[in-house]
Each structure stands twice: as structure tokens, then as C-alpha cells.
Z-matrix of the N, CA and C atoms (Angstrom, degrees):
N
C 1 1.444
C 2 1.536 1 111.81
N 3 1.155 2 105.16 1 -21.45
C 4 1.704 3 117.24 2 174.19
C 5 1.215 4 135.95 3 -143.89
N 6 1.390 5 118.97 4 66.10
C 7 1.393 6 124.47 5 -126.01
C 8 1.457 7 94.65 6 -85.85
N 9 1.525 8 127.40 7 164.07
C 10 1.841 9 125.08 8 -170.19
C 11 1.689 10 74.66 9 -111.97
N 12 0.753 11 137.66 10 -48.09
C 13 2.006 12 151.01 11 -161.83
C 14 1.331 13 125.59 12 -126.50
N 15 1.136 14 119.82 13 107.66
C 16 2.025 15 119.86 14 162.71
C 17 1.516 16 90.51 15 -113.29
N 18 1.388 17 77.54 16 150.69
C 19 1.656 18 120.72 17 -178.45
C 20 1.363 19 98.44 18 -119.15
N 21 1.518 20 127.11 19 122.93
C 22 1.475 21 117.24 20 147.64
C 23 1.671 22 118.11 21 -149.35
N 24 1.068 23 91.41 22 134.19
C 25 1.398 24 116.44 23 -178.42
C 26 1.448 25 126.43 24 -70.77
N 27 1.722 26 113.05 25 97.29
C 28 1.368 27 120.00 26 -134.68
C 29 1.607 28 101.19 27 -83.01
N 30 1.604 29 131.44 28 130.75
C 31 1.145 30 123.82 29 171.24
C 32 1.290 31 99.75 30 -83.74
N 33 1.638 32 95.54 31 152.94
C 34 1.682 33 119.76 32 176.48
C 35 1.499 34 108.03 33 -57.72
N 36 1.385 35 128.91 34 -25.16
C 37 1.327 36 134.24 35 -172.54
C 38 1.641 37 116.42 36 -90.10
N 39 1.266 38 129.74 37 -20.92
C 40 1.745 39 148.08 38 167.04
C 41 1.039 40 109.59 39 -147.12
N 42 1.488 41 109.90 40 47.43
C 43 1.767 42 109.90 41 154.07
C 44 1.618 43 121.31 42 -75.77
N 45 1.864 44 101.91 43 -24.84
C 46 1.269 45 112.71 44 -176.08
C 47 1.916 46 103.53 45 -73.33
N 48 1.043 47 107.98 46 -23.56
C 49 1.588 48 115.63 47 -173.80
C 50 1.625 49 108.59 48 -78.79
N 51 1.718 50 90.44 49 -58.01
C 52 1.419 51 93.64 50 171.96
C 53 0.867 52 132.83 51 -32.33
N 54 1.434 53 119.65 52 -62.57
C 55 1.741 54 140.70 53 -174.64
C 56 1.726 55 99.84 54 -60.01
N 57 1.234 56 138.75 55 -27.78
C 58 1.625 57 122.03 56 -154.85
C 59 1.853 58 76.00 57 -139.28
N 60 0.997 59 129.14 58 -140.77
C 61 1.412 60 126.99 59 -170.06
C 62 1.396 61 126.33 60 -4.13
N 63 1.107 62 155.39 61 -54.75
C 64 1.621 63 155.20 62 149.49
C 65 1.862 64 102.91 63 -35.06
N 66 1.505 65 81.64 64 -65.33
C 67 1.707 66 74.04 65 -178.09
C 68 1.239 67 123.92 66 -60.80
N 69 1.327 68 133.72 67 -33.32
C 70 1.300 69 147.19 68 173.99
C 71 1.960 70 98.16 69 -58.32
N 72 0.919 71 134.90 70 -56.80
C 73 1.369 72 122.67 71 159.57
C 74 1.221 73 126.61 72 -85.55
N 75 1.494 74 132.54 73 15.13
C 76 1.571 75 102.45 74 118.13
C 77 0.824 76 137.72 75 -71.15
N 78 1.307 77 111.79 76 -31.80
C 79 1.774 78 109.65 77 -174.21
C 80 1.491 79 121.93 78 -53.39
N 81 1.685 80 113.92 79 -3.35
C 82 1.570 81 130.16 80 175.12
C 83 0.986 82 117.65 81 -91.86
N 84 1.585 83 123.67 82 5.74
C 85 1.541 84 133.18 83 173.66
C 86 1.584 85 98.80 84 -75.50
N 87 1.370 86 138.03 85 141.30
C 88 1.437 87 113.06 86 -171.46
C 89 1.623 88 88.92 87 -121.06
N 90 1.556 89 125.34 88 19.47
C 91 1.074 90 125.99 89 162.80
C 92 1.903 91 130.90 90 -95.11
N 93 1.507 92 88.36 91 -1.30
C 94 1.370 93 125.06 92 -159.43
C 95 1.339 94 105.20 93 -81.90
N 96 1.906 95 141.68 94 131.42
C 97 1.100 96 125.58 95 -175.78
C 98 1.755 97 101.94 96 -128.29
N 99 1.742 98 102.26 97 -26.99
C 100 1.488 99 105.02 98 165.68
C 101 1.183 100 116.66 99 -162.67
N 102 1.537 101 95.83 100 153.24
C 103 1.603 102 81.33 101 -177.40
C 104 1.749 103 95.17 102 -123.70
N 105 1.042 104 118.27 103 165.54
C 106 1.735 105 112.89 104 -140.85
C 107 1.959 106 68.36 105 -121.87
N 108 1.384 107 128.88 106 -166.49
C 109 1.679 108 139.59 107 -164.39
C 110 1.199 109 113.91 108 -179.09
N 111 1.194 110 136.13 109 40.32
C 112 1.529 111 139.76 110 -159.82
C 113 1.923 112 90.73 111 -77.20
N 114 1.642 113 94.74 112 123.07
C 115 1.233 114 125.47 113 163.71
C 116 1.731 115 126.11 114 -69.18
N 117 1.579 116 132.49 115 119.80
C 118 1.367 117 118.70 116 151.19
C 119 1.309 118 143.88 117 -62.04
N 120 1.285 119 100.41 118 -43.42
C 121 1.235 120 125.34 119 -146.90
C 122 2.261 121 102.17 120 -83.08
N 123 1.764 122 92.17 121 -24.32
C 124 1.406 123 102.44 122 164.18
C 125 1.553 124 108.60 123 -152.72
N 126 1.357 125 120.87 124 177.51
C 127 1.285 126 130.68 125 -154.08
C 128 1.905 127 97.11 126 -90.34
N 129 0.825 128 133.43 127 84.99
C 130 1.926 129 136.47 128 -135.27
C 131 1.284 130 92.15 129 -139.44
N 132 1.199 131 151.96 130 149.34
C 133 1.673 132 127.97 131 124.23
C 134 1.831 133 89.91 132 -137.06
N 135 1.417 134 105.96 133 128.83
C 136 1.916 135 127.96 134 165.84
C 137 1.248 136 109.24 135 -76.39
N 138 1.730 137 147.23 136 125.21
C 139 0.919 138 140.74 137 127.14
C 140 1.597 139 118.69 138 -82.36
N 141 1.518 140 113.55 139 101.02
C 142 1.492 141 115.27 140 167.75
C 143 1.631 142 81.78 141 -75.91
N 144 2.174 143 101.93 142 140.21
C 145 1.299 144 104.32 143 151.42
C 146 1.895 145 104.63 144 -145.00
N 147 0.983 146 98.20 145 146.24
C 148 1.788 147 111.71 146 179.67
C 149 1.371 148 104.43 147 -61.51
N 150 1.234 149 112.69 148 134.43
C 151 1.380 150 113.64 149 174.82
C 152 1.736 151 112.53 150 -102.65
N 153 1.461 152 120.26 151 171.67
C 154 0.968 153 118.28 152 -165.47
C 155 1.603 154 107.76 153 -66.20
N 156 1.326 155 125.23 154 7.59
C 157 1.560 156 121.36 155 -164.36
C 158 1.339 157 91.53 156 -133.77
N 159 1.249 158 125.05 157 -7.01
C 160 1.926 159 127.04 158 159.57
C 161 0.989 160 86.08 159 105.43
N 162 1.417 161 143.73 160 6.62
C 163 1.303 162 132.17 161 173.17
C 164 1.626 163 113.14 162 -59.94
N 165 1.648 164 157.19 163 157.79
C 166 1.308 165 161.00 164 112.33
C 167 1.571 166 108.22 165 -46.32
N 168 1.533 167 98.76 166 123.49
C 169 1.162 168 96.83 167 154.63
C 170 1.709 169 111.05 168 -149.07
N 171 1.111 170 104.37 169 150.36
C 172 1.671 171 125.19 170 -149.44
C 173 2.047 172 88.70 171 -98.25
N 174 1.623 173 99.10 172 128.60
C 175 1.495 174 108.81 173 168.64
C 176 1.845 175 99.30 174 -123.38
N 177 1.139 176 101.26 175 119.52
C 178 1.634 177 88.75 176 153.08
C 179 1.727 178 138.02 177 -128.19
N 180 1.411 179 122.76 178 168.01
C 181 0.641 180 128.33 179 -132.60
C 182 1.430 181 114.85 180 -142.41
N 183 1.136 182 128.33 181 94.63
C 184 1.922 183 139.99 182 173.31
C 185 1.678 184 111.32 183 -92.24
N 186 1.190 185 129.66 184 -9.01
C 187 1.441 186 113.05 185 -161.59
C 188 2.056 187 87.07 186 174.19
N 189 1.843 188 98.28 187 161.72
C 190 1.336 189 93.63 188 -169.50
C 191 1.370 190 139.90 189 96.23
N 192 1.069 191 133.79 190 -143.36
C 193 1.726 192 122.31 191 135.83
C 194 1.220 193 118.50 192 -170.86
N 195 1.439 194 100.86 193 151.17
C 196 1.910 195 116.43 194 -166.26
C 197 1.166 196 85.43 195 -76.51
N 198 1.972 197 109.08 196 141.41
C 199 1.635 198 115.20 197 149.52
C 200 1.333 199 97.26 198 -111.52
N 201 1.469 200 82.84 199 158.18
C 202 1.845 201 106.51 200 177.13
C 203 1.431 202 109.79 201 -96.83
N 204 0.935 203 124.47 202 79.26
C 205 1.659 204 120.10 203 -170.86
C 206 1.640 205 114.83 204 -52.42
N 207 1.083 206 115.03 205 -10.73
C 208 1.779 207 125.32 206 -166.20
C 209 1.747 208 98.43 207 -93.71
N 210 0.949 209 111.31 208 -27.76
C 211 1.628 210 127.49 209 -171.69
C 212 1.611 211 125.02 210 -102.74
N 213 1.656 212 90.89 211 -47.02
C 214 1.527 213 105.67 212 141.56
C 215 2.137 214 82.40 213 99.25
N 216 1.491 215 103.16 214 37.29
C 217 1.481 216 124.50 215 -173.19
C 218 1.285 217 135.23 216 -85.48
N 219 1.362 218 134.75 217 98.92
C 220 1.608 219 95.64 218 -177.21
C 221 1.613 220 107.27 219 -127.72
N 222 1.523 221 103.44 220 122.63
C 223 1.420 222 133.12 221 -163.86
C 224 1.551 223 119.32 222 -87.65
N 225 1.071 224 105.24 223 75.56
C 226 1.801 225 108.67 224 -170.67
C 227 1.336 226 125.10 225 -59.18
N 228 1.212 227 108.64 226 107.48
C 229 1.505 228 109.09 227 179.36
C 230 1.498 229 132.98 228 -4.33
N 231 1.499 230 101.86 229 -78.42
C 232 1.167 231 103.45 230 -173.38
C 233 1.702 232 116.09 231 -73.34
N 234 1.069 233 98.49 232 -8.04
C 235 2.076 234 93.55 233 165.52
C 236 1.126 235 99.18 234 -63.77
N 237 1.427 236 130.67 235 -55.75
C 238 1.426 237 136.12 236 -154.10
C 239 1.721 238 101.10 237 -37.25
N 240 1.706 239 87.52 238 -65.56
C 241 1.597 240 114.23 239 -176.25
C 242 1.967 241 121.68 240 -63.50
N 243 1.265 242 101.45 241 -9.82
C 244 1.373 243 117.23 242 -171.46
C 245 1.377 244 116.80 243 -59.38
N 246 1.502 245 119.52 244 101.00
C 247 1.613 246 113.70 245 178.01
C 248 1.058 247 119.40 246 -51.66
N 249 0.956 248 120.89 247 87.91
C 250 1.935 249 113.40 248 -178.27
C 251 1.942 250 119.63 249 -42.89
N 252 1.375 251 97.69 250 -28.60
C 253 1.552 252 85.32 251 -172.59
C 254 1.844 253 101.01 252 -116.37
N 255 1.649 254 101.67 253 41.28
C 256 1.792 255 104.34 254 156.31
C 257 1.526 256 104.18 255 -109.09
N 258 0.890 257 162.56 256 -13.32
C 259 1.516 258 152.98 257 112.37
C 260 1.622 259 111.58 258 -29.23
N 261 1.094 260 135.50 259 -41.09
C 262 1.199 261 109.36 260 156.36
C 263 1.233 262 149.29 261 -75.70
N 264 1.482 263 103.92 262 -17.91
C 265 1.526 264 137.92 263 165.23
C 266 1.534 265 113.74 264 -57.21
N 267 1.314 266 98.23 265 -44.44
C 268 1.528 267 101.96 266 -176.21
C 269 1.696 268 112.51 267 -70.08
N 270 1.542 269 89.67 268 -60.60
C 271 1.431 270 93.31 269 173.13
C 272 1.752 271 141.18 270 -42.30
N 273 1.558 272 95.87 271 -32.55
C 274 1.536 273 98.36 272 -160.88
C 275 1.849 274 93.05 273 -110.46
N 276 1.738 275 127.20 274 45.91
C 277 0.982 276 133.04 275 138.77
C 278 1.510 277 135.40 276 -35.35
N 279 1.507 278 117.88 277 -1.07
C 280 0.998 279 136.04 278 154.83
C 281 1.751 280 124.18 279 -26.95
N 282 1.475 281 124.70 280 114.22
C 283 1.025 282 119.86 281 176.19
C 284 1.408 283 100.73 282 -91.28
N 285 1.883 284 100.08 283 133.70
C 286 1.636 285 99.77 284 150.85
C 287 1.503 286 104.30 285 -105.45
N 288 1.344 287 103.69 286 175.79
C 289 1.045 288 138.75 287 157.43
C 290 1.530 289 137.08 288 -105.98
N 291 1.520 290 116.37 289 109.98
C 292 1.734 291 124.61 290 -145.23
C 293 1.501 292 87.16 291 -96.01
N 294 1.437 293 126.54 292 165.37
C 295 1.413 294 118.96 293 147.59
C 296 1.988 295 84.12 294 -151.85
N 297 1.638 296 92.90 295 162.94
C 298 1.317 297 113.06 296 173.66
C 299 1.112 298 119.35 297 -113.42
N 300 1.450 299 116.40 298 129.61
C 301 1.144 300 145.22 299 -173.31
C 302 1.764 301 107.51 300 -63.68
N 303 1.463 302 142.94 301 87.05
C 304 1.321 303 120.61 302 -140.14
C 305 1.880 304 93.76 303 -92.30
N 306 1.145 305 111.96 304 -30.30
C 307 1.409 306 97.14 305 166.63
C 308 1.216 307 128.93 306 -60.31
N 309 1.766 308 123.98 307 -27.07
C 310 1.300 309 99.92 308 169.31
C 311 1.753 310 127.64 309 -120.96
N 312 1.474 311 106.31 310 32.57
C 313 1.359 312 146.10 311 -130.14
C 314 1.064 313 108.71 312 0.16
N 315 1.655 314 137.31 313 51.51
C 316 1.304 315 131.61 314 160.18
C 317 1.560 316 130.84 315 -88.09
N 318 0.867 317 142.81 316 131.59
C 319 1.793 318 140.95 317 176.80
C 320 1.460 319 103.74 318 -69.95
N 321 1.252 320 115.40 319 154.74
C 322 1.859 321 124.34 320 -170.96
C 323 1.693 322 94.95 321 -164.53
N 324 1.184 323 99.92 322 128.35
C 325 1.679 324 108.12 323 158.18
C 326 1.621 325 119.87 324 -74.79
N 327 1.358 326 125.76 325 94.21
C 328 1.116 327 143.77 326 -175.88
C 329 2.099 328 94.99 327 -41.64
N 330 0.959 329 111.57 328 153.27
C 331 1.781 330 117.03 329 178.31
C 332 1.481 331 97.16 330 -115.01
């Protein structure tokens, strides 16, 4: 109901909206200290943060990591960006072996 931080995760399709209209009404939350802008489309992340005179001011961010000073956060880049399922990809290189069932022509991984 009074958020100190939003995070949002900008689609490629109203990123142009996102960035100038959305943001322009958060910045009217007067509970609001930043709002963080994580990019898809490139490796980006915006910290808008309120300054002590209510001023916005815009940090950005390619590499390293954004802190959230309001939260007291620090958000490391490359987690942000981190494929979660290429560590599993790698790992589970595991060959099976399929065979087909010819009576009911379905394939099954034998256990």
C-alpha cells in the first residue's frame, strides 16, 4: 500500500511507456524512494531514486551492482541476468535411452 521500492520488469512491447508514463506515476507515490527498471531486450538495469530534496535522479547500470539505498540492497548484476535453467542444462547432460513400445507405438524411458 506504500511501497519504499518497485521493481519492474520492462516488456519489449511498453518499455517505451514504461520508462516515461508508468514511471511518471510512480514517482507520485510520496512513499516511494526507487523504483529499480530492469530491461529485456538488453543487459540495462535503471535505478530512479528520490533524493533528499524530492528531487529523481536516474543511475544506470550494465555490469557490477545496483544498491537500493531505501532497502539497504545490493542487487548484482549478473543474478539479475542469470539464466536460471543454463546450470541445469549443463548439468543434466545425461543420456537416456528411449525404446518403443511396438504394440502400442509409444516411446518410454525404461528405469
Amino acid at each position: 500500500m506504500n511501497p519504499t521500492v518497485l521493481v519492474e520488469v520492462l516488456s519489449p512491447s511498453t518499455e517505451q511507456y514504461d520508462r516515461t508514463e508508468t514511471l511518471a506515476h510512480y514517482q507520485r507515490i510520496d512513499s516511494l524512494r526507487e523504483v529499480v527498471l530492469i530491461a529485456q531486450a538488453e543487459r540495462h538495469i535503471e535505478v530512479w531514486r528520490r533524493s533528499k530534496s524530492g528531487e529523481w535522479e536516474k543511475n544506470g547500470y550494465r555490469s557490477g551492482a545496483a544498491v537500493l539505498t531505501s532497502v539497504d540492497v545490493t542487487l548484482p548484476f549478473d543474478d539479475v541476468y542469470r539464466d536460471p535453467l543454463a546450470s541445469w542444462a549443463s548439468a543434466s547432460h545425461t543420456r537416456v535411452a528411449l525404446t518403443r513400445n511396438s504394440n502400442t507405438n509409444r516411446w518410454h524411458c525404461p528405469t
